[in-house]
C-alpha positions as CSV (number, residue, x, y, z in Angstrom):
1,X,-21.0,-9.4,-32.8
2,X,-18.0,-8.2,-30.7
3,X,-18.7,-7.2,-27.1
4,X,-17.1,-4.3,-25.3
5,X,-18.0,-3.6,-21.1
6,X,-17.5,-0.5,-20.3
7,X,-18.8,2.0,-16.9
8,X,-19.2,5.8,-17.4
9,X,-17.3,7.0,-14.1
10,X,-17.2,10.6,-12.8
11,X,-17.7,13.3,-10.0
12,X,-21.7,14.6,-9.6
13,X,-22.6,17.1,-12.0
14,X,-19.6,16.3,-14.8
15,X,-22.6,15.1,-17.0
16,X,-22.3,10.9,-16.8
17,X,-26.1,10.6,-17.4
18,X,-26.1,13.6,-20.2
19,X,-23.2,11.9,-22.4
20,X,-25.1,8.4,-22.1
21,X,-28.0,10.2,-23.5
22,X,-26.3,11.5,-26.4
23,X,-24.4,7.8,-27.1
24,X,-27.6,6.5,-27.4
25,X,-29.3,9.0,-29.5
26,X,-26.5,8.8,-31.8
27,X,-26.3,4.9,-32.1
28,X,-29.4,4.8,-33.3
29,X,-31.2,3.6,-29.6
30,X,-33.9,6.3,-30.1
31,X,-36.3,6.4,-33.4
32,X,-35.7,9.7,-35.0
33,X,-39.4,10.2,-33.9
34,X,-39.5,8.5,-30.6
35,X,-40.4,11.4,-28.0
36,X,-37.2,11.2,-25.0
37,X,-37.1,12.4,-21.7
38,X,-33.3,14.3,-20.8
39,X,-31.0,11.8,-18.5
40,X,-33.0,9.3,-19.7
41,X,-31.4,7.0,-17.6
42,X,-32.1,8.7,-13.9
43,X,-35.4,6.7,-13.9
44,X,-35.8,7.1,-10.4
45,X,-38.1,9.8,-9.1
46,X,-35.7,10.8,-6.3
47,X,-33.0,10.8,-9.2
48,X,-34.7,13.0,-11.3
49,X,-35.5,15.6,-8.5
50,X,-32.3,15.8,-7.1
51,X,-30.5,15.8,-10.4
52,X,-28.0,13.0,-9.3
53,X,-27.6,9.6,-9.7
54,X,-28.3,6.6,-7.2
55,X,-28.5,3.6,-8.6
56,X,-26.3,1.9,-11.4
57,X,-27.7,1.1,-14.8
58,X,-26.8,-0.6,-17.7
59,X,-27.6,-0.1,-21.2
60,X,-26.6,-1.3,-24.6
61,X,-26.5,0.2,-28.1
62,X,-24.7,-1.1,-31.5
63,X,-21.9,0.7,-32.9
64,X,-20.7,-0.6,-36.4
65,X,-20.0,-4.7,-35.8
66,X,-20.0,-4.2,-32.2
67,X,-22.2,-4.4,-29.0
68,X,-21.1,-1.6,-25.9
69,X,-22.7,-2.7,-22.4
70,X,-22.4,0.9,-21.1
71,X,-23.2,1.0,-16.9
72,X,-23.8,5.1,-15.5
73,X,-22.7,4.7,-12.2
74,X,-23.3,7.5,-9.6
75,X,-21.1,9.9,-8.5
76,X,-22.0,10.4,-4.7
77,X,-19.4,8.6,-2.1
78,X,-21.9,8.0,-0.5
79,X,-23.2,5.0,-3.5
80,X,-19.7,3.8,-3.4
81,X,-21.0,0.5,-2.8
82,X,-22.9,0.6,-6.4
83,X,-19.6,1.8,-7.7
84,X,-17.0,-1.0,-6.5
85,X,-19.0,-4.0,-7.4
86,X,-20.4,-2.3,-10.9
87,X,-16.1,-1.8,-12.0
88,X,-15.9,-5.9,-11.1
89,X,-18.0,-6.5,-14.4
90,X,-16.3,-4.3,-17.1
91,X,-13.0,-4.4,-18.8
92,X,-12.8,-0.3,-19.2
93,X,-14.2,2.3,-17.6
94,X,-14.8,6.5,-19.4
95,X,-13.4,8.6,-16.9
96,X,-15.6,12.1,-17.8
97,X,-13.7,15.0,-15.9
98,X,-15.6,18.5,-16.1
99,X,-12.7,21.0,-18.0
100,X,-13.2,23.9,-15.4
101,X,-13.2,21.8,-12.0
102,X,-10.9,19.2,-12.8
103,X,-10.6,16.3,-10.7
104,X,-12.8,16.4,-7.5
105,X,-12.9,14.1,-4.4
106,X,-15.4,11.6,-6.2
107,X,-13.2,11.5,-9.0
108,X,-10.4,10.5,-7.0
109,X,-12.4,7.7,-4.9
110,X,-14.1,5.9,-8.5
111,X,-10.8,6.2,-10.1
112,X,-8.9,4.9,-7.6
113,X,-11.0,2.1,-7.9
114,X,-10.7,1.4,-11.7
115,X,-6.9,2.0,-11.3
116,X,-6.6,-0.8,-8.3
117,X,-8.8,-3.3,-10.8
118,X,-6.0,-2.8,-13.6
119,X,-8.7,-1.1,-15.8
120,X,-7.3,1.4,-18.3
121,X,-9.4,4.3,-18.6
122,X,-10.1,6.7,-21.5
123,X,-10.1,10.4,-19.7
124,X,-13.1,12.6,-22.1
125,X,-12.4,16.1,-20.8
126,X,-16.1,17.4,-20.4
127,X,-17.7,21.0,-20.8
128,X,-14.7,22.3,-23.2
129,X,-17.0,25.0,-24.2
130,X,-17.8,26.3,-20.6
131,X,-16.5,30.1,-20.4
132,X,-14.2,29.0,-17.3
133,X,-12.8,25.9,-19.1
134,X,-9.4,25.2,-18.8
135,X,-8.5,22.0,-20.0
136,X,-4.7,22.0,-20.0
137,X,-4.9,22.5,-16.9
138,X,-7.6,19.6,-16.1
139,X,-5.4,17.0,-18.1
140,X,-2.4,17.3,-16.3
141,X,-4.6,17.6,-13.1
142,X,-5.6,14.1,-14.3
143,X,-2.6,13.0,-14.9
144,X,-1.0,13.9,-11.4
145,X,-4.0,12.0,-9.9
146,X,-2.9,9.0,-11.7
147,X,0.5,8.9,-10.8
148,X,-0.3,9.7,-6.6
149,X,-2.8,6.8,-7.3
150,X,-0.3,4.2,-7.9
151,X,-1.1,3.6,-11.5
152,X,1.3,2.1,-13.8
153,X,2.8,2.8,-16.9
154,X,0.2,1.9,-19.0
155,X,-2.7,3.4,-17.3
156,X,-0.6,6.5,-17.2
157,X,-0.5,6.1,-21.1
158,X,-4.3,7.5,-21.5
159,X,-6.0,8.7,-24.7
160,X,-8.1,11.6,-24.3
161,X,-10.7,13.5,-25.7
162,X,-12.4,17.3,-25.5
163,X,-16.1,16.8,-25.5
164,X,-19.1,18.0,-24.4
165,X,-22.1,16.1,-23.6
166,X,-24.9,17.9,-23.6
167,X,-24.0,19.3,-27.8
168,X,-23.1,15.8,-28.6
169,X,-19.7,15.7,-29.3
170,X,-16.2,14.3,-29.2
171,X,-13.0,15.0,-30.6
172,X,-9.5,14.4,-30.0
173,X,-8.4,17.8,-30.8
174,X,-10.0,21.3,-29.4
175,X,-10.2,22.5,-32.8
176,X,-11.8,19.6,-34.4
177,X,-15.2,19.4,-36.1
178,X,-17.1,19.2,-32.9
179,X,-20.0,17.2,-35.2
180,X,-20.4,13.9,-33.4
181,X,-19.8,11.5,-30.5
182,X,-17.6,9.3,-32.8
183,X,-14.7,9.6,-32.0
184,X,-15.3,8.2,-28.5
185,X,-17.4,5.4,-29.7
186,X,-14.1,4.7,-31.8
187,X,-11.8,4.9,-29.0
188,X,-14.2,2.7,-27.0
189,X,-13.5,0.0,-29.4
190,X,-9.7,-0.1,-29.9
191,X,-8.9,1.3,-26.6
192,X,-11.2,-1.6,-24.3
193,X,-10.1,-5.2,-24.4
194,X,-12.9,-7.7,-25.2
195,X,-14.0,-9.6,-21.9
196,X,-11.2,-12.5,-21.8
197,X,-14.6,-14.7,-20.2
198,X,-15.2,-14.6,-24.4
199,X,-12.8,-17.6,-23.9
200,X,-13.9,-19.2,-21.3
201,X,-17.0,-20.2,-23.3
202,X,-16.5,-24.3,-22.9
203,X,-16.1,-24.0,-19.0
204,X,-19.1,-24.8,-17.1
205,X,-21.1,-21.8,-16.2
206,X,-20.3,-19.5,-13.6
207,X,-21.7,-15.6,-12.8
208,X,-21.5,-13.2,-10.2
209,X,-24.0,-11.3,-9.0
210,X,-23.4,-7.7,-9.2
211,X,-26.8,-6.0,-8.8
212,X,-30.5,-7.5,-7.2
213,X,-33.8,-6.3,-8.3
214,X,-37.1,-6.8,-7.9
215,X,-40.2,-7.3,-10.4
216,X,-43.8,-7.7,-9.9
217,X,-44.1,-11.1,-12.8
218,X,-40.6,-12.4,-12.5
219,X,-40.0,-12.2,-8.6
220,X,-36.2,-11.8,-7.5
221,X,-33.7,-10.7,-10.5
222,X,-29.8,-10.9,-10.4
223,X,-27.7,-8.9,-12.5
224,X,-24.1,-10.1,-13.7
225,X,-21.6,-10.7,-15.6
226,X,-20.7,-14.1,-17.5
227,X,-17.8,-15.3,-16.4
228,X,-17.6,-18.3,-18.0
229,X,-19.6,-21.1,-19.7
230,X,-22.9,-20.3,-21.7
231,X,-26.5,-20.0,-20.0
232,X,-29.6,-21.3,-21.3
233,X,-33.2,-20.7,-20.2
234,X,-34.7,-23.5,-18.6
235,X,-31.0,-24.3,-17.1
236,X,-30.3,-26.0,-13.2
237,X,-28.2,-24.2,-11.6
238,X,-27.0,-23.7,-7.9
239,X,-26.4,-20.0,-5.7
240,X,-23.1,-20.6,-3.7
241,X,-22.3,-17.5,-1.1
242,X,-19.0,-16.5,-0.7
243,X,-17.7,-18.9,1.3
244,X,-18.5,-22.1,-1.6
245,X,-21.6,-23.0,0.6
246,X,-24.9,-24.2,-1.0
247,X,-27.4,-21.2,-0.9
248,X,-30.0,-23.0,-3.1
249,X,-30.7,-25.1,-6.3
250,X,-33.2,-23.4,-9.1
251,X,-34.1,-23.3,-12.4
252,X,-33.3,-20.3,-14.9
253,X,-36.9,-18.6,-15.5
254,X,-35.7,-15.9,-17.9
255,X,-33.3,-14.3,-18.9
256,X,-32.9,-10.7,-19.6
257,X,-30.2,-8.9,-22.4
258,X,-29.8,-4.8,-22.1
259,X,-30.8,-3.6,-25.2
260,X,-31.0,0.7,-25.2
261,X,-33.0,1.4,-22.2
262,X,-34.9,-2.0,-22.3
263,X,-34.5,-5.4,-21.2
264,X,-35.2,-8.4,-23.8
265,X,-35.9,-11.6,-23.4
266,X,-33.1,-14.4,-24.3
267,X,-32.7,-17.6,-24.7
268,X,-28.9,-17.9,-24.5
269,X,-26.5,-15.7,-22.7
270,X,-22.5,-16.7,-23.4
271,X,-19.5,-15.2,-21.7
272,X,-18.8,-11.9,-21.3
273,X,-22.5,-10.8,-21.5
274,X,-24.0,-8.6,-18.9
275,X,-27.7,-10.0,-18.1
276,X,-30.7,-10.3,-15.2
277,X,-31.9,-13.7,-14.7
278,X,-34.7,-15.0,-12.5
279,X,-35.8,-18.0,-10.7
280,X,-34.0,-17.7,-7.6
281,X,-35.9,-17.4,-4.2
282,X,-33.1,-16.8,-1.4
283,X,-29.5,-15.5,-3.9
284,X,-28.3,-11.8,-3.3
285,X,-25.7,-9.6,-4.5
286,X,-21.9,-10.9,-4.2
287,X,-23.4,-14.7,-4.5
288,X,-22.1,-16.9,-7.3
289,X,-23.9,-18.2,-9.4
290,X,-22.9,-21.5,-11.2
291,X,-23.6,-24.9,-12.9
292,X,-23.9,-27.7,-10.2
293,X,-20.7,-28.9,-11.2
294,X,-18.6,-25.4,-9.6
295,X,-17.8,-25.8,-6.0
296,X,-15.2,-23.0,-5.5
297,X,-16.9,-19.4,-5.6
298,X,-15.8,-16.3,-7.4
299,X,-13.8,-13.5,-5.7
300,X,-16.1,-11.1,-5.1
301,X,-15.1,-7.3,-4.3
302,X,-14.9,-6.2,-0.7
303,X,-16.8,-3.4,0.4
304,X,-15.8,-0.2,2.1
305,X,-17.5,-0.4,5.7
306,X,-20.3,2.2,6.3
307,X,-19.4,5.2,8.8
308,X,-22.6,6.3,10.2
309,X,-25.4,4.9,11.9
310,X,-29.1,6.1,12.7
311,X,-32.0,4.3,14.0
312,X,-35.1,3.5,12.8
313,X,-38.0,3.0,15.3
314,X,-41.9,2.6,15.1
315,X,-43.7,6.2,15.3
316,X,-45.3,5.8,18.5
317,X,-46.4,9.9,18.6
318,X,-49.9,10.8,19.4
319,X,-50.3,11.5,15.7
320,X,-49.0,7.9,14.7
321,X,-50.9,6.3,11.6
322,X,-53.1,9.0,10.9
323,X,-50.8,9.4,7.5
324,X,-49.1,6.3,6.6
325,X,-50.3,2.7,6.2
326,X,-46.9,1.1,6.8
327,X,-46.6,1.7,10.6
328,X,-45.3,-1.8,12.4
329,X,-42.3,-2.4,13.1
330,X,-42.3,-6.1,11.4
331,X,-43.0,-4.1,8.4
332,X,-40.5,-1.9,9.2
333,X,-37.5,-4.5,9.6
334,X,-38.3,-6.4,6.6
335,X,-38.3,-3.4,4.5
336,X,-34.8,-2.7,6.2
337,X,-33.7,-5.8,5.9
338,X,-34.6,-5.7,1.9
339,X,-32.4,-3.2,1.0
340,X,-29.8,-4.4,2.8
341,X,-30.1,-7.2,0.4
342,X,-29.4,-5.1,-2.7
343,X,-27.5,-2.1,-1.3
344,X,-24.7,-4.0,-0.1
345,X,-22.8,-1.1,1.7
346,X,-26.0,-0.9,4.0
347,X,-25.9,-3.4,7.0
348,X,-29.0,-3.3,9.4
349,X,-29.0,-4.9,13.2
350,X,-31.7,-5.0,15.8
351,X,-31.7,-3.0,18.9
352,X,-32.1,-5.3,22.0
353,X,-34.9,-4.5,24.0
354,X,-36.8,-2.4,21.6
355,X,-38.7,-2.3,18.6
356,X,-35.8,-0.2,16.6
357,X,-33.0,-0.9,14.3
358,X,-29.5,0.0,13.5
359,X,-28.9,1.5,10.2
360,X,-25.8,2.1,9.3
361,X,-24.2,3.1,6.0
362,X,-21.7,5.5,3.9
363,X,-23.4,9.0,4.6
364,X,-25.9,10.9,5.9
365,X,-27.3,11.7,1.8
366,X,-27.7,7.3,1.3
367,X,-29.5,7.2,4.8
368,X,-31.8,10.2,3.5
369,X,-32.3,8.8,0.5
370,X,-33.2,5.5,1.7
371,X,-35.6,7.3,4.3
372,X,-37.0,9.3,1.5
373,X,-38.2,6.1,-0.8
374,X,-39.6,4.5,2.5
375,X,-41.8,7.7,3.2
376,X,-43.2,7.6,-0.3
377,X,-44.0,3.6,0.0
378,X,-46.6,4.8,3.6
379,X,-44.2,4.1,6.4
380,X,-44.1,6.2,9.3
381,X,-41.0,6.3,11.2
382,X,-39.0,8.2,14.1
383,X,-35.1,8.5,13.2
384,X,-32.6,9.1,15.5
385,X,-29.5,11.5,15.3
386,X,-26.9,9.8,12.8
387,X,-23.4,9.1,15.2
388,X,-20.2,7.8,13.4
389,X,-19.4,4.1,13.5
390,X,-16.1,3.8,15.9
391,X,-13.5,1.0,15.1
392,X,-11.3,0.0,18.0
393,X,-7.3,-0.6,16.7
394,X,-4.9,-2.4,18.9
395,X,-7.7,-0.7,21.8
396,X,-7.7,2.5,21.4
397,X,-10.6,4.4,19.6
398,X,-10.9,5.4,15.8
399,X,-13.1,7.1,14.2
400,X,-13.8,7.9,10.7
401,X,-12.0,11.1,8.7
402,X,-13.5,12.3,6.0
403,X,-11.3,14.8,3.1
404,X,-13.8,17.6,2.6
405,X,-12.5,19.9,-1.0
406,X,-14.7,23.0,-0.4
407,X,-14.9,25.5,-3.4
408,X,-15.8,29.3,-2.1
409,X,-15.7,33.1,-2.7
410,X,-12.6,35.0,-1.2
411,X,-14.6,36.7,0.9
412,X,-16.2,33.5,2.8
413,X,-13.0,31.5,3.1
414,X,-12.0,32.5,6.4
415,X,-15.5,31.7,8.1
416,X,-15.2,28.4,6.0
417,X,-11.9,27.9,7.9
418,X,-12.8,28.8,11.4
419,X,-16.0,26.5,11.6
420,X,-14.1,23.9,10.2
421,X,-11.3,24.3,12.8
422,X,-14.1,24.2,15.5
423,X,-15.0,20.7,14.2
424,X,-11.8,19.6,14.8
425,X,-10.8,19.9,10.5
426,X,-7.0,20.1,9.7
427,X,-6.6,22.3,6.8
428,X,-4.5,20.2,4.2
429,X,-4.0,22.7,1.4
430,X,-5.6,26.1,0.4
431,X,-5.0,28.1,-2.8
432,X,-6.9,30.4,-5.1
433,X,-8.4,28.8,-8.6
434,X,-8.7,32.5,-10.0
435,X,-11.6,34.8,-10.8
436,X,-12.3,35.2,-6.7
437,X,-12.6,31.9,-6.2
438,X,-10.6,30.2,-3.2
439,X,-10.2,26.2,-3.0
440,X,-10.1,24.6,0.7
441,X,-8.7,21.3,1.5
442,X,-9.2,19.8,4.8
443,X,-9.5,16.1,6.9
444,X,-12.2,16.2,9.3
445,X,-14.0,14.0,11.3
446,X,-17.2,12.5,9.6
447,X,-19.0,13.4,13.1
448,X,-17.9,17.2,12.2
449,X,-19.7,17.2,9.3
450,X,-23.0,16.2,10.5
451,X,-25.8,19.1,10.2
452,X,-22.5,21.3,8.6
453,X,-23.9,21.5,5.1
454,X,-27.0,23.6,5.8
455,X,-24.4,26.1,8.0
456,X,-21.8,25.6,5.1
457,X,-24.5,27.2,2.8
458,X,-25.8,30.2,4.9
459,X,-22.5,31.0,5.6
460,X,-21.6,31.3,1.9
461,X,-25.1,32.6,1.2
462,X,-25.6,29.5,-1.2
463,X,-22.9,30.0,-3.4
464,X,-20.2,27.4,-2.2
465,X,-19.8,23.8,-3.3
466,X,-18.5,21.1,-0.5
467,X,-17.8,17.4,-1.6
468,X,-16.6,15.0,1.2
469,X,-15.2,11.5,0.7
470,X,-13.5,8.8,3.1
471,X,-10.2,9.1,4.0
472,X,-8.9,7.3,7.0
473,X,-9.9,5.9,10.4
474,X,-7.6,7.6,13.0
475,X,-7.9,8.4,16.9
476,X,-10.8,9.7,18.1
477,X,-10.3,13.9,18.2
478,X,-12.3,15.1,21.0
479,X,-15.6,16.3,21.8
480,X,-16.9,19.1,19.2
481,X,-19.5,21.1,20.1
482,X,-22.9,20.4,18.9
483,X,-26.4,22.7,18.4
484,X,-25.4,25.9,20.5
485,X,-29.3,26.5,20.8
486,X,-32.0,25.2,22.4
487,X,-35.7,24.2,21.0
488,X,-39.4,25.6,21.7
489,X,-41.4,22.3,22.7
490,X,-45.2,22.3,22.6
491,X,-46.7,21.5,26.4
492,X,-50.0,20.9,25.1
493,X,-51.8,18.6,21.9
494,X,-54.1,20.4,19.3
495,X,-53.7,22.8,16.5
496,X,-51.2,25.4,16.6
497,X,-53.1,29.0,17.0
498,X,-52.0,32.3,15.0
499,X,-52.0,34.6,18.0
500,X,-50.3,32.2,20.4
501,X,-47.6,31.8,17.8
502,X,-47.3,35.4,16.9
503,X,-46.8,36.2,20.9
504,X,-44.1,33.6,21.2
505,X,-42.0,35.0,18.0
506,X,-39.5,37.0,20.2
507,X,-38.9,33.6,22.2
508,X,-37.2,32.2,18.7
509,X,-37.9,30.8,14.9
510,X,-40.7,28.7,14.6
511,X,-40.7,25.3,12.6
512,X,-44.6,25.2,11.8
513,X,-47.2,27.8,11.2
514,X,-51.0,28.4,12.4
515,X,-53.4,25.7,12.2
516,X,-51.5,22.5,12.6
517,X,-51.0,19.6,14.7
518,X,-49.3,20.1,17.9
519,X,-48.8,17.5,20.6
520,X,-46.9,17.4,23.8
521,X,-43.3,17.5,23.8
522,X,-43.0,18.4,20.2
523,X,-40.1,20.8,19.3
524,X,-42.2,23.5,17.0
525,X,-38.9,25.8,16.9
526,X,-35.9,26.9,18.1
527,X,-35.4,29.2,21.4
528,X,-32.9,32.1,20.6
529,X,-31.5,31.0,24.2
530,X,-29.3,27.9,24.6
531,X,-32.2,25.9,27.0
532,X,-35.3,24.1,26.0
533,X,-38.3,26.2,26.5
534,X,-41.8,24.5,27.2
535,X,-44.5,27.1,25.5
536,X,-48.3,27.0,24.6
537,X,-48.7,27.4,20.9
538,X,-52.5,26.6,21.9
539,X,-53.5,30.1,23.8
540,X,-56.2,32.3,22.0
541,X,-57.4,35.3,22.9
542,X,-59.3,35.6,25.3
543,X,-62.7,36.9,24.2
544,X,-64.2,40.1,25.8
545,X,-66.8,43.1,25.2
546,X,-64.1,45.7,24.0
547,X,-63.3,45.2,20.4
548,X,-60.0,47.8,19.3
549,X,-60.4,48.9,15.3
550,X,-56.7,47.8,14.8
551,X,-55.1,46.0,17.3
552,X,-57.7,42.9,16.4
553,X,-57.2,42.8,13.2
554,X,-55.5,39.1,12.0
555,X,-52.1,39.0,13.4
556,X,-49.7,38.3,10.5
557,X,-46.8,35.7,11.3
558,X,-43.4,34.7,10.2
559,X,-43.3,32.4,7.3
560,X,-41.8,29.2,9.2
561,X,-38.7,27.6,8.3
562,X,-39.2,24.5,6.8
563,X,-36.3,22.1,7.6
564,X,-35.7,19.1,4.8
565,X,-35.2,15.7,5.3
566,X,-31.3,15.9,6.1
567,X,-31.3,18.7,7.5
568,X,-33.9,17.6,9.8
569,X,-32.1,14.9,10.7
570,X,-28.8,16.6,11.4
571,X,-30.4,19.2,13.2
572,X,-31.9,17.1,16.2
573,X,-29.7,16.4,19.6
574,X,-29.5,12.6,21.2
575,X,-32.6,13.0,22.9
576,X,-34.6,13.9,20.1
577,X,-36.0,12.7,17.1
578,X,-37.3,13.0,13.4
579,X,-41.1,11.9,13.3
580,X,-41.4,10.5,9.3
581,X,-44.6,10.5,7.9
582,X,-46.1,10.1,3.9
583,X,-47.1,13.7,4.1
584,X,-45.1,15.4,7.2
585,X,-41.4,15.8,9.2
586,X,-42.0,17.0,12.9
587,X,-39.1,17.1,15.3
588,X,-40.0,15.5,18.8
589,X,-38.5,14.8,22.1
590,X,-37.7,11.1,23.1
591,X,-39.7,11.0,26.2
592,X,-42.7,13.6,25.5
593,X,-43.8,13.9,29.7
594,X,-41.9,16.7,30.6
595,X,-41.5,15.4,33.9
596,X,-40.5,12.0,33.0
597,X,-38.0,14.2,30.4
598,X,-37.0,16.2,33.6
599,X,-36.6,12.9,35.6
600,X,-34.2,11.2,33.4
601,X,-32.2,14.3,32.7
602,X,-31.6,14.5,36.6
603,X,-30.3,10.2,36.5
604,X,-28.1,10.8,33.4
605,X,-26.3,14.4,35.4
């Protein structure tokens, strides 16, 4: 049976996960009665909620005499990392462009990618039958990306194809049958070389690994591609890091072959096939591994460097380990120190002096997510306020520049502009995409963006659409001005009382409602002044002879605003931070004694 490696690349949302759905319906990967989840490939319960992809995943399904290793890759910049090392281990990648947006930032950064490996990609023009379709207009869109992306003649020379994903089909004509996904599984065969490591099949063996994983019988698993030789179970082989040094010696435990969503046990694996093997104790992601008689290691793809930073600390609030069972920071670092491991554009150092680390990675949306899965596995944890990662050029100070493509109504564009200005954003290119709809380009600093989505939203009342990606490092802009209010912090610890709260609504909104836990320099909301207020969310009434037939009636409150992970995050100052807890997200000060906080505030002026 043939092979053919191929990655499904795209912005979010252009319906990657839908169309692999639909390929493996149709080749025959489902039972006609087998019951099916939609995206079946978003396993992930953080996927599934937030309707995105994180992680890359491979599949395989049978079409005619041939076998297509299909990986979904995700879409968020901020997962670039998954992205650059999954295009490493294909020969061809899908490029799935939605027919009414066109190209979008994300587009631009995965297919710049693919272009710089020398992969030729098939372009499937997506959503055809949305009512604002347009896809002229999308294909030479693509077509101008390609040629400002450097690629050459024969990448320029792409096949394309109307589709849409979720009614199943593909054609290469917008008045064809629209019956089937054919035509692309077709195209996927004469289009995509077979893997040239097909004939490197008498060289001893050698694979790199792309992807690390975890299971509870198997222990540590490695995910690669062949590149040359042929792998049995039971084989020795040796894990060389990138330099050609010795990691360890082991013996191949298993090996695993994608087959439709599943993994199946092999006994032989030749080149060219993508598979998981175990055995290994100490091998990560990037290592090669290889037959003890390879010395030199392979190539493997460099990584962009992360741009922001946040640290992770023990929760050492009044309320610490009442929620979570996870609360040391041993614990803590190993975890940290794990995904490092297999998210490779993650990098993790230890504070000196303190039981906190560094965390620094592509965005503020990978360091949520990561924060997120750590919540539900019972850790507790205080997080710091995300700051950019600086890089010094011939001495002077860069920082990192993000190109924000912001989609609006008319009407909000010029707010869009102005707090975009104020963050120190250089408009690059405005024009209106019809039917009242205005399209923003702009460079900005990453630091500008931090805590501007939730602003971005209320500001378009929810009905804008930002996407960010890297751009640059330049020279740092300037200061830009931060949170223009101040917070209401608790002065005393116990549970939060209606009337108290209701007395203190004209001070500001408040973050939590009646009846909860309260402690000492706790931020429970924010002051409608620009200074920190100390109030009492603990005074009752106090309790006398002379009752009033209205007046004591239950006072009825505000409904609280709730603030989400990233947003909580974003929203805190330097001297504040995120307490992270199975259950709960409470915003503190640093140093809860408001004289000690008064003290140090008087050393730092």
């Amino acid at each position: 049976m043939q092979l053919r490696n191929i990655a499904i690349i795209a912005h979010v949302d252009h319906g990657k996960t839908t169309l692999v759905d639909q390929l493996l319906k149709q080749s025959g990967a489902f039972r006609d009665n087998q019951a099916t989840v939609e995206r079946a490939m978003d396993s992930n319960d953080l996927e599934r909620e937030r309707g995105i992809t994180i992680l890359a995943k491979a599949t395989s399904i049978t079409w005619k005499n041939f076998r297509l290793n299909i990986v979904d890759t995700p879409g968020h910049a901020d997962f670039g990392g998954e992205v650059e090392r999954i295009l490493s281990m294909v020969d061809g990648v899908v490029l799935l462009v939605d027919a009414a947006e066109g190209p979008m930032p994300q587009t631009k950064f995965v297919t710049a990618k693919a272009l710089a490996l020398g992969l030729k990609p098939i372009v499937v023009l997506n959503k055809v039958d949305k009512k604002d379709a347009d896809p002229d207009s999308a294909h030479n869109n693509v077509f101008d990306l390609f040629d400002n992306l450097g690629a050459d003649e024969d990448q320029l020379d792409f096949p394309v194809l109307y589709a849409s994903g979720r009614s199943g089909w593909a054609d290469g004509s917008l008045d064809g049958e629209r019956t089937n996904l054919n035509a692309l599984f077709d195209l996927i065969v004469e289009h995509v070389p077979e893997p040239k490591q097909v004939f490197e099949r008498d060289q001893p063996f050698q694979m790199l690994a792309t992807t690390l994983g975890g299971d509870s019988f198997l222990g540590r698993v490695l995910t690669g591609r062949v590149e040359a030789g042929i792998l049995k179970t039971g084989q020795n082989l040796r894990a060389l890091s990138r330099n050609g040094e010795v990691i360890e010696s082991f013996r191949v435990s298993k090996i695993l072959a994608f087959r439709g969503l599943k993994q199946q046990s092999i006994e032989q694996a030749e080149a060219g096939d993508i598979v998981s093997i175990s055995g290994m104790t100490k091998a990560t992601v990037a290592d090669t591994i290889a037959d003890p008689r390879v010395s030199e290691a392979i190539p493997a793809q460099p990584i962009d460097p992360p741009t922001i930073t946040v640290t992770f600390g023990i929760n050492d609030s009044p309320l610490a380990g009442r929620e979570g069972d996870k609360v040391q920071s041993r614990i803590i670092r190993n975890r940290l120190l794990k995904e490092s491991e297999s998210n490779v554009a993650i990098r993790v150092e230890d504070v000196q002096g303190s039981e906190a680390f560094d965390v620094s990675g592509r965005g503020e949306l990978q360091i949520g997510i990561l924060i997120e899965n750590m919540r539900r596995e019972g850790f507790e944890l205080s997080v710091s306020r995300p700051r950019v990662v600086y890089q010094y050029i011939d001495g002077i100070k860069n920082e990192p520049i993000e190109e924000v493509t912001i989609d609006v109504d008319d009407d909000f564009s010029g707010t869009v502009i102005e707090k975009l200005s104020l963050r120190k954003g250089e408009l690059v290119e405005m024009k209106s995409t019809g039917k009242g709809k205005t399209r923003i380009i702009s460079r900005i600093p990453s630091r500008g963006l931090i805590g501007y989505h939730g602003e971005f939203m209320t500001d378009t009342r929810g009905t804008g659409v930002l996407n960010r990606i890297f751009n640059s490092w330049e020279p740092f802009k300037g200061n830009i001005l931060g949170r223009r209010r101040g917070v209401l912090i608790s002065m005393e610890k116990g549970k939060s009382v209606a009337y108290a709260i209701f007395n203190l609504e004209d001070r500001g909104k408040f973050f939590i409602g009646a009846g909860e836990d309260v402690y000492q320099g706790m931020i429970i909301g924010e002051h409608s002044r620009d200074n920190d207020l100390e109030v009492n969310p603990l005074k009752g009434k106090k309790l006398t002879n002379v009752r009033a037939s209205g007046s004591d009636e239950a006072v009825r409150l505000t409904t609280p605003t709730r603030l989400g992970l990233e947003q909580a995050i974003a929203y805190i100052n330097d001297d504040e931070l995120v307490e992270i807890t199975p259950s709960k997200l409470r915003l503190r000060k640093v140093v809860l004694d408001p004289h000690e906080r008064k003290r140090k505030q008087k050393l730092v002026s």
